[in-house]
MDAnalysis code that builds the backbone (N, CA, C; Angstrom):
import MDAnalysis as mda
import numpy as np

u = mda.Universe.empty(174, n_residues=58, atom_resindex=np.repeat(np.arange(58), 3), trajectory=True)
u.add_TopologyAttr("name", ["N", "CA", "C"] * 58)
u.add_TopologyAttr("resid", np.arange(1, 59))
u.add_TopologyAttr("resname", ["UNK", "UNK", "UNK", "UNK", "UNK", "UNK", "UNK", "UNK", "UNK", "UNK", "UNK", "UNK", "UNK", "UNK", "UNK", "UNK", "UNK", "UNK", "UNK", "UNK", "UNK", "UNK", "UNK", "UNK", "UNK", "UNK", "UNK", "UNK", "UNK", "UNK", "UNK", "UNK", "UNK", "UNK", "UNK", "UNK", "UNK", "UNK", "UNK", "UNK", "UNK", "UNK", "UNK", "UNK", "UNK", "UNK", "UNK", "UNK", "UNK", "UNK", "UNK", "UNK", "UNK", "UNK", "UNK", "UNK", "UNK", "UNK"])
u.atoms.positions = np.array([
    [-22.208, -23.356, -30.283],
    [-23.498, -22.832, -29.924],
    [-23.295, -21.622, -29.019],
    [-23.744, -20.850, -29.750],
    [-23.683, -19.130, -28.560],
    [-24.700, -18.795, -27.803],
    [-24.767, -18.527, -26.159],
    [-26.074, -18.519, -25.698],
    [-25.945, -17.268, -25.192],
    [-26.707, -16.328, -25.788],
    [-27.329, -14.675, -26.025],
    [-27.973, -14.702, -24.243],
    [-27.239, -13.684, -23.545],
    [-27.769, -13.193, -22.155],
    [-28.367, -11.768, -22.713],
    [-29.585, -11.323, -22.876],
    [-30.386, -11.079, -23.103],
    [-30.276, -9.280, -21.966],
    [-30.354, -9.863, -20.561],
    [-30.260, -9.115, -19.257],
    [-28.755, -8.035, -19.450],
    [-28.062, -8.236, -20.002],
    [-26.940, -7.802, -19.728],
    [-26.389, -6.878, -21.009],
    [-25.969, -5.410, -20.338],
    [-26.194, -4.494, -21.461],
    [-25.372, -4.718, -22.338],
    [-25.526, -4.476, -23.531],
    [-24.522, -4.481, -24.800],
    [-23.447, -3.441, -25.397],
    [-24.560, -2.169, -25.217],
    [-24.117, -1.260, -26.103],
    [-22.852, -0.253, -25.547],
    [-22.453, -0.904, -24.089],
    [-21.216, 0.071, -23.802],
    [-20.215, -1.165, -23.142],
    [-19.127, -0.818, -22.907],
    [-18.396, -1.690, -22.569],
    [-18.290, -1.154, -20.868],
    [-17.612, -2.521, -19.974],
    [-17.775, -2.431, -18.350],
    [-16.593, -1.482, -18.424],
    [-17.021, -1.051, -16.694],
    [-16.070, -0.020, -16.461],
    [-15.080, -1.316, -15.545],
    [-13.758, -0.375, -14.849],
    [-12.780, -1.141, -14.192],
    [-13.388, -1.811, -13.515],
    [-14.586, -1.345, -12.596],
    [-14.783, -1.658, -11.079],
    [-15.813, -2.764, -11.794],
    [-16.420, -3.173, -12.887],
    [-17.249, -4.405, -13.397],
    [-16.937, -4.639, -13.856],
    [-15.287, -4.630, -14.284],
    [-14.585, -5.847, -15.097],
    [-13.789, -6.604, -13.678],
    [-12.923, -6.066, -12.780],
    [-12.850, -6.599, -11.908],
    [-13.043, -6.494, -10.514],
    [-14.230, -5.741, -10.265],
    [-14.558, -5.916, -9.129],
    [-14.266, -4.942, -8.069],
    [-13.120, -4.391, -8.656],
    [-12.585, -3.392, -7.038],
    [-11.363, -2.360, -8.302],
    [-11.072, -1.500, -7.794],
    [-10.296, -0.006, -8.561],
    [-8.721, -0.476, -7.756],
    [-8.169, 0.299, -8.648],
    [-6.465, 0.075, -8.273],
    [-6.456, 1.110, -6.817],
    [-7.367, 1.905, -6.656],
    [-6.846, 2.481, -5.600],
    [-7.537, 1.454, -3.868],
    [-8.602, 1.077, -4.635],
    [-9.122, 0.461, -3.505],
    [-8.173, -0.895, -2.886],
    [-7.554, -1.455, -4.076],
    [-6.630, -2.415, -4.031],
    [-5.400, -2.122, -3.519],
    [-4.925, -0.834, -3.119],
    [-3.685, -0.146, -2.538],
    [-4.354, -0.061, -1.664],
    [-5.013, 0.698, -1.469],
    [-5.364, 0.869, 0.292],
    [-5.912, 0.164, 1.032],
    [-6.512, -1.158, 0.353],
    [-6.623, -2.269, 1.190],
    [-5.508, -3.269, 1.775],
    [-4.423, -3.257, 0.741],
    [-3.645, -4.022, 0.711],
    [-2.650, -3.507, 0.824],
    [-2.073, -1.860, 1.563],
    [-0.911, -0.909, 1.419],
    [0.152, -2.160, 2.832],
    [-0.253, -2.747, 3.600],
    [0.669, -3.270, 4.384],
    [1.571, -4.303, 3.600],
    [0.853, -5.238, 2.893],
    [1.201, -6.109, 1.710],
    [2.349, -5.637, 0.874],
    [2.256, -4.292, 0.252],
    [2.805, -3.742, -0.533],
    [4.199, -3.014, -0.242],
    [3.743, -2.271, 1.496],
    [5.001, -1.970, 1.958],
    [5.901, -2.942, 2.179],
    [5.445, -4.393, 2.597],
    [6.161, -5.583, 2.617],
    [7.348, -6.018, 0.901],
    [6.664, -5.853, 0.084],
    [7.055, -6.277, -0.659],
    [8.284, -5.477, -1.201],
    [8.161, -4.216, -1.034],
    [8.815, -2.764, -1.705],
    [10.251, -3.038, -0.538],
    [10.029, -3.237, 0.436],
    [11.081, -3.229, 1.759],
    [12.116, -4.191, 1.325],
    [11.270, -6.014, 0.995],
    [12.124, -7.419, 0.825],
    [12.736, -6.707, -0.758],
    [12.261, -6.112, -1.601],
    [12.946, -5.837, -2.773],
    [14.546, -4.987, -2.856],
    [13.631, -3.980, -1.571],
    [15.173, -2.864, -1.149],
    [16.219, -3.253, -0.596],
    [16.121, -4.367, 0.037],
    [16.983, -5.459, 0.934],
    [17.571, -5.779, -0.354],
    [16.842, -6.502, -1.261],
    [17.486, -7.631, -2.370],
    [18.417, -6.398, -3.326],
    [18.133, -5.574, -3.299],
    [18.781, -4.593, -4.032],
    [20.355, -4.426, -3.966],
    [19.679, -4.157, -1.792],
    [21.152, -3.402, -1.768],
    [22.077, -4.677, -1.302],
    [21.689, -6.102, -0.938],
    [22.585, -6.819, -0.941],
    [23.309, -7.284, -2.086],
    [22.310, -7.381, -3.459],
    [23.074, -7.291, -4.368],
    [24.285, -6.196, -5.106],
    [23.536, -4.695, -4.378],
    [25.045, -4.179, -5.297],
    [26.066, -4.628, -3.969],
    [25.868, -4.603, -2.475],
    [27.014, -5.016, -1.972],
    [27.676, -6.202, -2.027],
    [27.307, -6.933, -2.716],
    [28.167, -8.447, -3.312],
    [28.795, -8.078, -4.312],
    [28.600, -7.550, -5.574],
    [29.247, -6.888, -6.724],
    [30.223, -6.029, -6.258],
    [30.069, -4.828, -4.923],
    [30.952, -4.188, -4.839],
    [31.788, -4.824, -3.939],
    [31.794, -5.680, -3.368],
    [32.969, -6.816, -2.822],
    [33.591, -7.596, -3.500],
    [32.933, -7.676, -4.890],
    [33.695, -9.040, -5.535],
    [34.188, -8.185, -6.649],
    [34.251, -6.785, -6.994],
    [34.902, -6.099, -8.067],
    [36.287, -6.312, -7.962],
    [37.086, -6.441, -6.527],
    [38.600, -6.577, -6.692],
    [38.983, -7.993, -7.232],
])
């Protein structure tokens, strides 16, 4: 059974910000501390990994 919302336009499709709510930029600059967090623990994981590889090459 399909129930037809009547109120709600048809003939164009939602933009970003009414499909979810908020824009990629608003989502960076709300959340840029978050992000620098994450980018930092990655650069860590990076470089401890090539320095384990380059210790264990001999």
């Amino acid at each position: 059974m399909t129930v037809l919302q009547q109120h709600l336009p048809q003939d164009r499709d939602a933009s970003q910000e009414q499909t979810w709510g908020f824009s990629v930029w608003e989502f960076i600059s709300g959340n840029w501390p978050y992000l620098l967090a994450v980018i930092f623990i990655l650069a860590i994981f990076f470089y401890a990994r090539y320095n384990w590889r380059k210790r264990h090459e001999k």
